[in-house]
N, C-alpha and C positions, 0 to 999 in steps of 0.2 A: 302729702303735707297734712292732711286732716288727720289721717293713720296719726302723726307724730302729734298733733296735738292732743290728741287723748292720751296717747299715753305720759304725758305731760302731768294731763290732769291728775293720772290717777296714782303718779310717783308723788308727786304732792300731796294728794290726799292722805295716802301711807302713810305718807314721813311727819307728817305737823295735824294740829289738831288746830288750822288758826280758821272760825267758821268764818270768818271775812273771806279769807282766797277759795276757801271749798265753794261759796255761796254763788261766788261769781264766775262759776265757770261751768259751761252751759252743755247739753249735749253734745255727740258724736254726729258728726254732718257726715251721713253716708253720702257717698258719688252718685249720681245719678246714669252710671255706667253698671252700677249693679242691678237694676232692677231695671235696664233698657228705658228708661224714660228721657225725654227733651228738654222739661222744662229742668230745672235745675231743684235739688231736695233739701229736706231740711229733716231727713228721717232719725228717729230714737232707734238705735240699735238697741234689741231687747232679746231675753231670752224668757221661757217659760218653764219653770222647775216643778212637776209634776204633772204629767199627763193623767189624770185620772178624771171621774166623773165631774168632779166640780171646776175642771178648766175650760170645759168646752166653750160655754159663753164665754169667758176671756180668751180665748183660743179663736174665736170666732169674731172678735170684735176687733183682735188687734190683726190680725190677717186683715181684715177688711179696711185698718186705719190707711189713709198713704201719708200720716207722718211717722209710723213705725216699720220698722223691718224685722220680720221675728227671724235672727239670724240662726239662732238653736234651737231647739225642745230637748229634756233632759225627765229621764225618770227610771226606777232600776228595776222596772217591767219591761220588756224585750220587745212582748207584743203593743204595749200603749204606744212605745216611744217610735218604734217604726211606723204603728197609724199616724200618728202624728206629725213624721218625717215627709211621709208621702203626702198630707193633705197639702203641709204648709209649702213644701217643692212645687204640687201639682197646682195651687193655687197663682205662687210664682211667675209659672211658665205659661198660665194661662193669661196675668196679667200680662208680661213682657211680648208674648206672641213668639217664643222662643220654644225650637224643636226638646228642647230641655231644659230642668233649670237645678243646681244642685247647691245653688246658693246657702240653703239652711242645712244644718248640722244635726246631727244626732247623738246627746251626749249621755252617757252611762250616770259619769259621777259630779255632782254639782260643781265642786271643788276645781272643776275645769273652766264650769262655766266662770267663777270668782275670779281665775286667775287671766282670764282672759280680756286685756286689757282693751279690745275694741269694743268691748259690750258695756253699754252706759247705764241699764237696768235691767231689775229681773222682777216676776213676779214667781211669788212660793204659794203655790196650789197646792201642796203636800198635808196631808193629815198633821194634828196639832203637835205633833212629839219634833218634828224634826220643823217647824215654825223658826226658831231662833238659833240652833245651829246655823241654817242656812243664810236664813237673812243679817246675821252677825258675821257672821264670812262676807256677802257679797259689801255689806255697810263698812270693813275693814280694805276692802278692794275700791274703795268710792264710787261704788253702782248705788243707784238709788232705786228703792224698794218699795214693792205694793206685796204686802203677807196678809192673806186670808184670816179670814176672825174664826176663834178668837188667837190674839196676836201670842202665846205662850202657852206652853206646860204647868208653869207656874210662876208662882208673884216674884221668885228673885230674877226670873230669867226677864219680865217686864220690864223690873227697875235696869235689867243692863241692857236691854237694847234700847230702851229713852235716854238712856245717859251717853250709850253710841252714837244715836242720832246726833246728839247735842256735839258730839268730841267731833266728829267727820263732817257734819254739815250735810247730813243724807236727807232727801226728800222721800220722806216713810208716808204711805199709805194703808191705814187698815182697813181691810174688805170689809167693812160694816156698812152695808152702800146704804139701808134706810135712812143713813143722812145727805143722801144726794136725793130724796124723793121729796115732791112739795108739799104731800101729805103729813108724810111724818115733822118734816121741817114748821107746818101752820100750828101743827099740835102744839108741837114744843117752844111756839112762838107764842100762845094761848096761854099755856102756863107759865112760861116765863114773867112777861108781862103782868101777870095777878088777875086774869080775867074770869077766871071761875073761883078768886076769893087764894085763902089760902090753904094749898092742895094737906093733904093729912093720909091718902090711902091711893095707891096703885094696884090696879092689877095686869100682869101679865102673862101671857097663856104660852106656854113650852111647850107643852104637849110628853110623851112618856116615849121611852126606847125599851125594848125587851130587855129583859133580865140579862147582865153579863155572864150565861152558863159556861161552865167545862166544855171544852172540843175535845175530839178527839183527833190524836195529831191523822194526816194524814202528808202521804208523801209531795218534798217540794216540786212546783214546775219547773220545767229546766231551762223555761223565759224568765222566773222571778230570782234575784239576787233578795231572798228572802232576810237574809243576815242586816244588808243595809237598808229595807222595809225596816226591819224591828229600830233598828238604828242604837240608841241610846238607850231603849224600853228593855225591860227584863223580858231572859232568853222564854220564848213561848213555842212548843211544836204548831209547827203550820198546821193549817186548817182557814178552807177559802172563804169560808166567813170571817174569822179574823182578819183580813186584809182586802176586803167586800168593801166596794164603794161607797162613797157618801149616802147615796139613795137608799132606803130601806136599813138606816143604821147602820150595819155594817162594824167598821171599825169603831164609828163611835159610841156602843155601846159599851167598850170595854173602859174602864177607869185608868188603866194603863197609857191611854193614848188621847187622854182629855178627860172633862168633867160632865161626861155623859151630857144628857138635855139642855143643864147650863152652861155648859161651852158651845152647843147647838145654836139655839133660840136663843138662851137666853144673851149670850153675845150681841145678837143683834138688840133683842128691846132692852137690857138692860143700860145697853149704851146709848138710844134715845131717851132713857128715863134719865141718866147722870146730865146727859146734853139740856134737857127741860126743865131741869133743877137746877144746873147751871153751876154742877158739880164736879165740872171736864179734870179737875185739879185735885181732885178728894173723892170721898166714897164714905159709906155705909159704915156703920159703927157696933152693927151686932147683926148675926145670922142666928138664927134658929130653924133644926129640920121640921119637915112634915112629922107632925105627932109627938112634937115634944116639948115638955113646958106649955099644954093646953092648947096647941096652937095647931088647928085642923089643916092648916096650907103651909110649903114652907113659908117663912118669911125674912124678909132683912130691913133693918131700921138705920135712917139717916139722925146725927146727933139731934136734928132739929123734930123729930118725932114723925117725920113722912114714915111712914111701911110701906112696904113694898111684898104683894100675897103673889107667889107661883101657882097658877092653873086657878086660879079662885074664878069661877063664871063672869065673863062680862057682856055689857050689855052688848045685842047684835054680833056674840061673837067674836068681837072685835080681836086685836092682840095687844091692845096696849090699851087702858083706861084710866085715867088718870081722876080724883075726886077732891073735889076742892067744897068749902066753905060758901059759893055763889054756883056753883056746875059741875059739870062733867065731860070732859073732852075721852072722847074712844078714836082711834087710830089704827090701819091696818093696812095691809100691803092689799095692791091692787087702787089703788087712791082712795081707799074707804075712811070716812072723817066725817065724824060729825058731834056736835057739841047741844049743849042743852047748859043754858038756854041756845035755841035753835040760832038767832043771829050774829052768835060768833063765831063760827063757820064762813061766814062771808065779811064778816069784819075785814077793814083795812088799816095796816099797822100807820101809825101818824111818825112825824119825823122823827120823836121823843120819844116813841117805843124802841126796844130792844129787837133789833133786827138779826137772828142770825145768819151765821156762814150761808151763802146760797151755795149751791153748784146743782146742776142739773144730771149731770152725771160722772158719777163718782170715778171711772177711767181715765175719763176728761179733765178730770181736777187734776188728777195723779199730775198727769203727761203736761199738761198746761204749765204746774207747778215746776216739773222738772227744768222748764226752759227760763220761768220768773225766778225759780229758788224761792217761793212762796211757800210759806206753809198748806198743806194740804189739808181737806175739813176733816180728818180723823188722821192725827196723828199718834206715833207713838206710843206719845204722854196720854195723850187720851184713850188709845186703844190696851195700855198696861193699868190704865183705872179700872174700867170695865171688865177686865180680863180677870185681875184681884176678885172684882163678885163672883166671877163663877167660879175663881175656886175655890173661895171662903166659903161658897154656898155647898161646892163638893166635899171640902172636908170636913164640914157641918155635919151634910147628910153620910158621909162615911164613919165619922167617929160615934151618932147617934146623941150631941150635944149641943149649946151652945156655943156661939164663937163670939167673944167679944174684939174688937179689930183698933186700932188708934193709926187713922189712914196717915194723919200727919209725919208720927212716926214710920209708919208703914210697919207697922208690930203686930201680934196676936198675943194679948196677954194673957196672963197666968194661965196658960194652958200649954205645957213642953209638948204633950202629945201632937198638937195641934200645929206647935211651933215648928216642928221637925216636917210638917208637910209645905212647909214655905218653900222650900226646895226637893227634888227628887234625886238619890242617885244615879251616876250616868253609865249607860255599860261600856268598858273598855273595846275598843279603841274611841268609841264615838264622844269624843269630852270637849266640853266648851275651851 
């Protein structure tokens, strides 16, 4: 009976686009016959789409939830997707006290995972090329989605999966979790507020990737389905740094498969700086690269005359600094925060201040929201804002110019050159 109510859900989803009936209709209640337990469940059947370096902690956290069931793992690595098979079985079996457990699956091609209508979400752990294919398949199948930052390839592909979310009624989460931390959240409460005057100069520290050089091809593994790796991306001979984990660059040095450093980093603090400016809806109005037009850092400027300097020193190292007309608030992972003047750091927001979205943590929001139909504290809309920086800031620093941007339109003006990188082409078969 539960079996048929989801699939209920998800023939509705398909067929209408009315977000009242999507909104209201809540997870998949696994049995509590699958996972040998008494009490009675209320599990998120869920799958994970990319086994690679950067799912482990989400691999590790939703295994450990008991209101998720990771019923798949999916990746078109051979050797990941089998580590994966056996962790999330053998964890299983150890819950349940069962001589075996083969509950969870091992799937090849996502496209199984989409059509598979017992599965209520997914999360995309996959390198940024294949971000919105994916997640735009499972959003058309009514799974709701958590996709790694930054959320796209490029700014047309942002405007269509916020406009998805909107059509299906998807609970979208973008992995830019420094808004689930209390740090970055005080910061961005600091500035919002007007407590250091009014802000005129940010810094933010990316840090640099190696140079994207020539490989030489080298023969494929006969675990990797190297063809659907490339996916969409133009044909490149293998070579295992080309397809080298998140750690140590890797794939993301290549321009092919994201906006180098600013799809890296900058993803994360650029989207605490749009959140602290209270820009969630808009964005930046001009980029300029490192070294051009006088300007020693890159930079990007908001209509209202904030800048925003890449890698410019700040103080205590910090990763975010924000500089206002009365202070200075710096920010950084690990709960590092501190402002000057010194007692706004401990300041307490009064009923009249501007309180943002709390969450504590950012998986938690997801899965919470899935079941309210709340929106999530990085949605979409807000992670295709953010997403636009880094790659205005990449085609900036790729063409070796200015970029002037009109976020409201969502245009790049008089620059065709420029304009043409608003979207990528896709390589056949892999087409939105």
């Amino acid at each position: 009976m539960k079996h048929k109510l989801n699939r209920s859900r998800r023939s509705f989803i398909k067929s209408s686009s009315a977000l009242f009936g999507a909104a209201c209709l809540g997870p998949m209640v696994i049995p509590s016959s699958v996972l040998g337990t008494t009490a009675p469940s209320n599990r998120i059947n869920m799958s994970l789409i990319g086994m690679g370096s950067i799912s482990s902690g989400h691999f590790h956290n939703m295994l450990s939830r008991k209101d998720v069931f990771v019923s798949a793992v999916c990746d078109v690595d051979g050797h990941k997707l089998n580590t994966a098979l056996n962790k999330a079985n053998a964890h299983y079996q150890k819950q349940t006290g069962k001589t075996s457990f083969t509950g969870t699956k091992a799937v090849h091609e996502y496209e199984e995972i989409c059509d598979n209508a017992d599965i209520d979400a997914v999360m995309v752990l996959t390198p940024d090329h294949w971000h919105t294919p994916i997640s735009l398949a499972a959003i058309k199948t009514g799974k709701d989605v958590y996709c790694q930052k930054p959320m796209t390839l490029t700014i047309a592909e942002g405007r269509l999966l916020s406009d998805a979310c909107k059509q299906y009624g998807t609970i979208f989460q973008v992995g830019s979790q420094q808004r689930s931390n209390a740090a970055f959240r005080k910061a961005a409460e600091v500035v919002r507020n007007g407590w250091i005057g009014e802000v005129h100069t940010i810094y933010a520290h990316l840090g640099t990737f190696a140079p994207a050089t020539h490989l030489e091809a080298q023969p494929i593994p006969a675990h990797l389905d190297y063809d659907r790796w490339l996916g969409p991306t133009p044909w490149m001979p293998y070579n295992a740094e080309r397809v080298k984990g998140y750690y140590g660059g890797g794939w993301r040095r290549f321009w092919e498969y994201g906006s180098r450093k600013n799809g890296d980093w900058g993803a994360h603090h650029y989207d605490i700086i749009q959140w602290a400016l209270g820009m969630d809806h808009s964005g930046p109005v001009k980029f300029v690269p490192k070294g051009h037009d006088g300007h020693k850092y890159q930079t990007h400027y908001y209509a209202s005359g904030v800048k925003v300097l890449r890698d410019h020193p700040t103080t205590d190292n910090q990763m975010i600094e924000f500089i206002g007309t009365k202070g200075r608030v710096q920010v950084g992972r690990g709960n590092r925060f501190n402002t000057s003047p010194s007692h706004l750091k401990t300041e307490v927001l009064s009923a009249n201040d501007i309180h943002l979205y709390k969450s504590s943590s950012h998986e938690s929001n997801w899965l919470d929201c899935i079941r309210t139909r709340k929106q999530t504290i990085c949605t979409a809309e807000i992670g295709h804002r953010t997403a636009t920086i880094c790659h205005l800031s990449g085609i900036a620093e790729r063409l070796g110019r200015t970029i002037h941007y009109d976020p409201t339109k969502e245009t790049i003006l008089n620059d065709d050159a420029a304009t043409r990188w608003f979207d990528r082409p896709r390589r056949a078969p892999y087409l939105l």
